[in-house]
MDAnalysis code that builds the backbone (N, CA, C; Angstrom):
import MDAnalysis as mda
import numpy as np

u = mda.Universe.empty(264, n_residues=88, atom_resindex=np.repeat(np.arange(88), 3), trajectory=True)
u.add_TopologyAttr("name", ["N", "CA", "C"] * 88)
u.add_TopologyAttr("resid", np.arange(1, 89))
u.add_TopologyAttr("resname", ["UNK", "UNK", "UNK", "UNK", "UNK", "UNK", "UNK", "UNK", "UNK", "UNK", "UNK", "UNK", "UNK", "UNK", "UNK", "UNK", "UNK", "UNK", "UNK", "UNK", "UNK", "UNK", "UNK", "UNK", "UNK", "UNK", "UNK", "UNK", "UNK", "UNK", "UNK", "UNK", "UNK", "UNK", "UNK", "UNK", "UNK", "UNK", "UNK", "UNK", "UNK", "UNK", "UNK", "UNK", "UNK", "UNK", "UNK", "UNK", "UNK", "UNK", "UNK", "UNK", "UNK", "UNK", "UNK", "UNK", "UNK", "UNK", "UNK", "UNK", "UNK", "UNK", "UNK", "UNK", "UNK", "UNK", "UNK", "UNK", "UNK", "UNK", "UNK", "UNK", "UNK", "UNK", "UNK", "UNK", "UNK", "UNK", "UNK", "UNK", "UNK", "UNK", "UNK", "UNK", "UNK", "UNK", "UNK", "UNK"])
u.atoms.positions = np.array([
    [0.851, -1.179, 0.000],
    [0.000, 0.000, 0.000],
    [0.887, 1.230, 0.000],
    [0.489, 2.066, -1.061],
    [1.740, 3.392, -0.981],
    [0.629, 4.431, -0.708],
    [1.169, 5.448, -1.160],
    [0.378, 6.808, -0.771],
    [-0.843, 7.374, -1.548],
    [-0.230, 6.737, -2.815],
    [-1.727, 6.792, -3.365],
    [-2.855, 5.962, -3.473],
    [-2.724, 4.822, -3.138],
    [-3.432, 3.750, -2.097],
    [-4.319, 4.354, -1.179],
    [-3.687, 5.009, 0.325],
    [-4.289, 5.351, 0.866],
    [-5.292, 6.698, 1.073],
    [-4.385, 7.685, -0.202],
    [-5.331, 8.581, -0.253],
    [-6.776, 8.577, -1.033],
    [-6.605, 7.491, -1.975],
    [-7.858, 7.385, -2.637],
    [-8.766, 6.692, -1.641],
    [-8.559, 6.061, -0.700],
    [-9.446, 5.180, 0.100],
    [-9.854, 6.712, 1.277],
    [-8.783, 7.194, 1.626],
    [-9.678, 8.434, 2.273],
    [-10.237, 9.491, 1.337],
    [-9.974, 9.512, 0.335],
    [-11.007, 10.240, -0.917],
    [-12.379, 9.761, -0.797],
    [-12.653, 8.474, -1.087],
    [-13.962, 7.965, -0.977],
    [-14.197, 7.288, 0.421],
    [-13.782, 7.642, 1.290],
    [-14.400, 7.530, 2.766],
    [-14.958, 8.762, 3.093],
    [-14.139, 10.120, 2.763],
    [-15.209, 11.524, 2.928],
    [-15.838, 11.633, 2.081],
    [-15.789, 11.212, 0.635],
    [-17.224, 11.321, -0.361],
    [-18.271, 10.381, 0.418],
    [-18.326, 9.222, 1.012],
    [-19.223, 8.565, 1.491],
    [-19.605, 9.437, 2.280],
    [-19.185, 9.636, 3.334],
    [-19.641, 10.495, 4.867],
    [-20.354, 11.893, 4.456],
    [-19.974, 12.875, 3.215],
    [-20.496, 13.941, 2.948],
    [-22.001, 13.091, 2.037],
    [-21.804, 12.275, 1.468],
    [-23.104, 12.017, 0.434],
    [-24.285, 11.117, 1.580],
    [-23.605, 10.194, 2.565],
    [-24.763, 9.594, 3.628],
    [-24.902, 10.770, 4.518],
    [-24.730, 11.461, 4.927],
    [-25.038, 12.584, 5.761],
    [-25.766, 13.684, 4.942],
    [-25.681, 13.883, 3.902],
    [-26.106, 15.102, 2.865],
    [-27.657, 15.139, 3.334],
    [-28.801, 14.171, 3.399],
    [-30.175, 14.244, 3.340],
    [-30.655, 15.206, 4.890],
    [-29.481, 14.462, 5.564],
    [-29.915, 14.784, 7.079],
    [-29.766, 16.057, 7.164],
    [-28.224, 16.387, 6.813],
    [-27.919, 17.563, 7.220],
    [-29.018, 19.173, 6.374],
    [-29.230, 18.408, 5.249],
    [-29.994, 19.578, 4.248],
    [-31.013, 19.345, 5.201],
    [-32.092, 18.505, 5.252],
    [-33.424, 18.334, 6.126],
    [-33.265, 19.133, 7.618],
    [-32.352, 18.997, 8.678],
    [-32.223, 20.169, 9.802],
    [-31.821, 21.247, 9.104],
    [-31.174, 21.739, 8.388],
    [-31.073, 23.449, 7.652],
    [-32.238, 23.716, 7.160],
    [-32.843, 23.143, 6.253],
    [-34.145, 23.594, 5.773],
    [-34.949, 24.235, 6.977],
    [-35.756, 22.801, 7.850],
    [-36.157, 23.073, 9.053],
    [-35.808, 24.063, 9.957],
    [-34.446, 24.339, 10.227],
    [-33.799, 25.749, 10.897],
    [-34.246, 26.569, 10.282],
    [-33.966, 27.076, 9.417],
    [-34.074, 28.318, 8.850],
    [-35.530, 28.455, 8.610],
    [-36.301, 27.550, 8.543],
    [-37.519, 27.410, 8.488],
    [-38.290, 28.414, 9.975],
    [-37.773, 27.567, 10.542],
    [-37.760, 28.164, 12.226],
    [-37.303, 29.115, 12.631],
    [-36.237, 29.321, 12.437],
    [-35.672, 30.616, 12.517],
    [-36.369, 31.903, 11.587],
    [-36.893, 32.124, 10.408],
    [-37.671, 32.877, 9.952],
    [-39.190, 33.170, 10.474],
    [-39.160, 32.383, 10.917],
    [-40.943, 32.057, 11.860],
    [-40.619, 33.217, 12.965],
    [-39.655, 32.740, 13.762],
    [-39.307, 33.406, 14.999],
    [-38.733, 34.633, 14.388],
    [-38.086, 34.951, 13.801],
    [-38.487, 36.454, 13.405],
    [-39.316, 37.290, 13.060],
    [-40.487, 36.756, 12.314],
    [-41.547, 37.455, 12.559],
    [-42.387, 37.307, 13.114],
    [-42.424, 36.969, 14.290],
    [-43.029, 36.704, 15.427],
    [-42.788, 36.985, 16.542],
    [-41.680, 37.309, 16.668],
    [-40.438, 37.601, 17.895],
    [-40.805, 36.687, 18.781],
    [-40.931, 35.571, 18.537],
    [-40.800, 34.742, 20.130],
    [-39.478, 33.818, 19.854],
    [-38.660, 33.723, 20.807],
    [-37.370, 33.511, 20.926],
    [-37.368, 32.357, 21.862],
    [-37.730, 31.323, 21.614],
    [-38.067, 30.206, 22.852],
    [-37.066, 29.028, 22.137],
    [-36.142, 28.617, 23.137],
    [-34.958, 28.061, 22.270],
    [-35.551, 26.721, 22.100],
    [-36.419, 25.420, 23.031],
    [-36.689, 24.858, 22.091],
    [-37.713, 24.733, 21.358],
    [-38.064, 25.810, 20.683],
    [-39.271, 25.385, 19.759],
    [-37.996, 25.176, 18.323],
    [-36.907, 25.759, 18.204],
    [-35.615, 25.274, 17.199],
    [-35.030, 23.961, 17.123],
    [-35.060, 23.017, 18.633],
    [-34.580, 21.876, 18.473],
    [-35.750, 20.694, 18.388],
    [-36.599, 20.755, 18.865],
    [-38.106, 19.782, 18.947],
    [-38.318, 19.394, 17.216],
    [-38.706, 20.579, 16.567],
    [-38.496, 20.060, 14.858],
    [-37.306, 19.833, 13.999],
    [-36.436, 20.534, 14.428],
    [-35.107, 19.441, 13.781],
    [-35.438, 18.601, 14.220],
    [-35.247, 17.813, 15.259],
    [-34.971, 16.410, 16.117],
    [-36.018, 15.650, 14.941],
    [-37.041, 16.129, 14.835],
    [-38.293, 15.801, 14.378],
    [-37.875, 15.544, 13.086],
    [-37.395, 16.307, 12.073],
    [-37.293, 16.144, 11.090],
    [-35.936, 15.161, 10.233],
    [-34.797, 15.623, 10.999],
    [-33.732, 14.297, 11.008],
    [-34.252, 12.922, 11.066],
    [-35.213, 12.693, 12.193],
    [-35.703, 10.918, 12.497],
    [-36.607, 10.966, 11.357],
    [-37.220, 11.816, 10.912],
    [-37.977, 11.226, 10.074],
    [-36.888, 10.810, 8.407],
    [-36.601, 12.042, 8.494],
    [-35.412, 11.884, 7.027],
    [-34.383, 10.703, 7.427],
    [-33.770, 10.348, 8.432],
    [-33.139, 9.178, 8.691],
    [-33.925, 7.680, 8.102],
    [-35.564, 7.835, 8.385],
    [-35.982, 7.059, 8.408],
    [-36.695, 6.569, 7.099],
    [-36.845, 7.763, 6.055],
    [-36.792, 7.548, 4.709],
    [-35.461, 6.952, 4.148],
    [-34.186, 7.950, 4.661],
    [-33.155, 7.753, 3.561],
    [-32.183, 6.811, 3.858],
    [-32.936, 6.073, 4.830],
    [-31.918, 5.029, 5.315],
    [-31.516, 3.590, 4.246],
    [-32.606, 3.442, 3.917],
    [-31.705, 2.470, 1.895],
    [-30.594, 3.323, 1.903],
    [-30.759, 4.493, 1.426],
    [-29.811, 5.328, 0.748],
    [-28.554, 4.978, 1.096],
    [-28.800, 5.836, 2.642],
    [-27.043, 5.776, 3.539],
    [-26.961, 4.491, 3.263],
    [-27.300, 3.596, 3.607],
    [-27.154, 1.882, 4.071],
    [-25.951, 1.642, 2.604],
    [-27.090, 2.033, 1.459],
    [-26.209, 1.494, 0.352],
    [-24.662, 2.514, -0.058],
    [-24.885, 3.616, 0.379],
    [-23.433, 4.110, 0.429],
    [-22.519, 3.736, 1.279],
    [-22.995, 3.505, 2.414],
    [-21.976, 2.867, 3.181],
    [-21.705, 1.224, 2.957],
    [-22.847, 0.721, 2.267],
    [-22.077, -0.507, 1.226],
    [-20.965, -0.728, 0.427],
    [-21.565, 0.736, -0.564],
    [-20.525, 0.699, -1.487],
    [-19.028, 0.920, -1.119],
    [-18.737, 2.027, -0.699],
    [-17.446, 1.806, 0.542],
    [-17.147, 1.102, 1.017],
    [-17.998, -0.191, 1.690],
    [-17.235, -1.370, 2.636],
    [-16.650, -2.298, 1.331],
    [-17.510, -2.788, 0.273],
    [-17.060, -3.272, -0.945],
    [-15.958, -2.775, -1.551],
    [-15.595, -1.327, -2.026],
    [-14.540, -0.912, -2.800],
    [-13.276, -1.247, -1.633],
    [-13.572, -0.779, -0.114],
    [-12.034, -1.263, 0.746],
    [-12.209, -2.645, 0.528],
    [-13.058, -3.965, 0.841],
    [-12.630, -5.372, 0.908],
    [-12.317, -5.746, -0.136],
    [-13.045, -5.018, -1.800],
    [-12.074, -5.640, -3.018],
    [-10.579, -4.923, -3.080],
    [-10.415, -3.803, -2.236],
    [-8.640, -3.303, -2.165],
    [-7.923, -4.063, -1.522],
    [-8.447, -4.880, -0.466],
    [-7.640, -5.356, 0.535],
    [-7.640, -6.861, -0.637],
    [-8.590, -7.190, -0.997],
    [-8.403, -9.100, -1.488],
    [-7.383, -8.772, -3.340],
    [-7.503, -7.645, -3.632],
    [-6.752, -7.284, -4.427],
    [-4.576, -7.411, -4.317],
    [-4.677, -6.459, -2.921],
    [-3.351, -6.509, -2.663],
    [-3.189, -5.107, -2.961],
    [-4.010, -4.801, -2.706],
    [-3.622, -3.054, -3.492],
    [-3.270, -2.877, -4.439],
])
Protein backbone atom coordinates (compact mmCIF):
# COMPACT_ATOMS: atom_id res chain seq x y z
CA UNK A 1 0.00 0.00 0.00
CA UNK A 2 1.74 3.39 -0.98
CA UNK A 3 0.38 6.81 -0.77
CA UNK A 4 -1.73 6.79 -3.37
CA UNK A 5 -3.43 3.75 -2.10
CA UNK A 6 -4.29 5.35 0.87
CA UNK A 7 -5.33 8.58 -0.25
CA UNK A 8 -7.86 7.38 -2.64
CA UNK A 9 -9.45 5.18 0.10
CA UNK A 10 -9.68 8.43 2.27
CA UNK A 11 -11.01 10.24 -0.92
CA UNK A 12 -13.96 7.96 -0.98
CA UNK A 13 -14.40 7.53 2.77
CA UNK A 14 -15.21 11.52 2.93
CA UNK A 15 -17.22 11.32 -0.36
CA UNK A 16 -19.22 8.57 1.49
CA UNK A 17 -19.64 10.49 4.87
CA UNK A 18 -20.50 13.94 2.95
CA UNK A 19 -23.10 12.02 0.43
CA UNK A 20 -24.76 9.59 3.63
CA UNK A 21 -25.04 12.58 5.76
CA UNK A 22 -26.11 15.10 2.86
CA UNK A 23 -30.18 14.24 3.34
CA UNK A 24 -29.92 14.78 7.08
CA UNK A 25 -27.92 17.56 7.22
CA UNK A 26 -29.99 19.58 4.25
CA UNK A 27 -33.42 18.33 6.13
CA UNK A 28 -32.22 20.17 9.80
CA UNK A 29 -31.07 23.45 7.65
CA UNK A 30 -34.14 23.59 5.77
CA UNK A 31 -36.16 23.07 9.05
CA UNK A 32 -33.80 25.75 10.90
CA UNK A 33 -34.07 28.32 8.85
CA UNK A 34 -37.52 27.41 8.49
CA UNK A 35 -37.76 28.16 12.23
CA UNK A 36 -35.67 30.62 12.52
CA UNK A 37 -37.67 32.88 9.95
CA UNK A 38 -40.94 32.06 11.86
CA UNK A 39 -39.31 33.41 15.00
CA UNK A 40 -38.49 36.45 13.40
CA UNK A 41 -41.55 37.46 12.56
CA UNK A 42 -43.03 36.70 15.43
CA UNK A 43 -40.44 37.60 17.90
CA UNK A 44 -40.80 34.74 20.13
CA UNK A 45 -37.37 33.51 20.93
CA UNK A 46 -38.07 30.21 22.85
CA UNK A 47 -34.96 28.06 22.27
CA UNK A 48 -36.69 24.86 22.09
CA UNK A 49 -39.27 25.38 19.76
CA UNK A 50 -35.61 25.27 17.20
CA UNK A 51 -34.58 21.88 18.47
CA UNK A 52 -38.11 19.78 18.95
CA UNK A 53 -38.50 20.06 14.86
CA UNK A 54 -35.11 19.44 13.78
CA UNK A 55 -34.97 16.41 16.12
CA UNK A 56 -38.29 15.80 14.38
CA UNK A 57 -37.29 16.14 11.09
CA UNK A 58 -33.73 14.30 11.01
CA UNK A 59 -35.70 10.92 12.50
CA UNK A 60 -37.98 11.23 10.07
CA UNK A 61 -35.41 11.88 7.03
CA UNK A 62 -33.14 9.18 8.69
CA UNK A 63 -35.98 7.06 8.41
CA UNK A 64 -36.79 7.55 4.71
CA UNK A 65 -33.15 7.75 3.56
CA UNK A 66 -31.92 5.03 5.31
CA UNK A 67 -31.71 2.47 1.90
CA UNK A 68 -29.81 5.33 0.75
CA UNK A 69 -27.04 5.78 3.54
CA UNK A 70 -27.15 1.88 4.07
CA UNK A 71 -26.21 1.49 0.35
CA UNK A 72 -23.43 4.11 0.43
CA UNK A 73 -21.98 2.87 3.18
CA UNK A 74 -22.08 -0.51 1.23
CA UNK A 75 -20.53 0.70 -1.49
CA UNK A 76 -17.45 1.81 0.54
CA UNK A 77 -17.23 -1.37 2.64
CA UNK A 78 -17.06 -3.27 -0.94
CA UNK A 79 -14.54 -0.91 -2.80
CA UNK A 80 -12.03 -1.26 0.75
CA UNK A 81 -12.63 -5.37 0.91
CA UNK A 82 -12.07 -5.64 -3.02
CA UNK A 83 -8.64 -3.30 -2.17
CA UNK A 84 -7.64 -5.36 0.53
CA UNK A 85 -8.40 -9.10 -1.49
CA UNK A 86 -6.75 -7.28 -4.43
CA UNK A 87 -3.35 -6.51 -2.66
CA UNK A 88 -3.62 -3.05 -3.49
Amino acid sequence: MNEADALDIMRAAVWTILVASGPCVIAGMVVGVTIAFIQALTQVQEMTLTFVPKIVAIMITIGIAAPFIGAQISLFTNLVFSRVQSGF
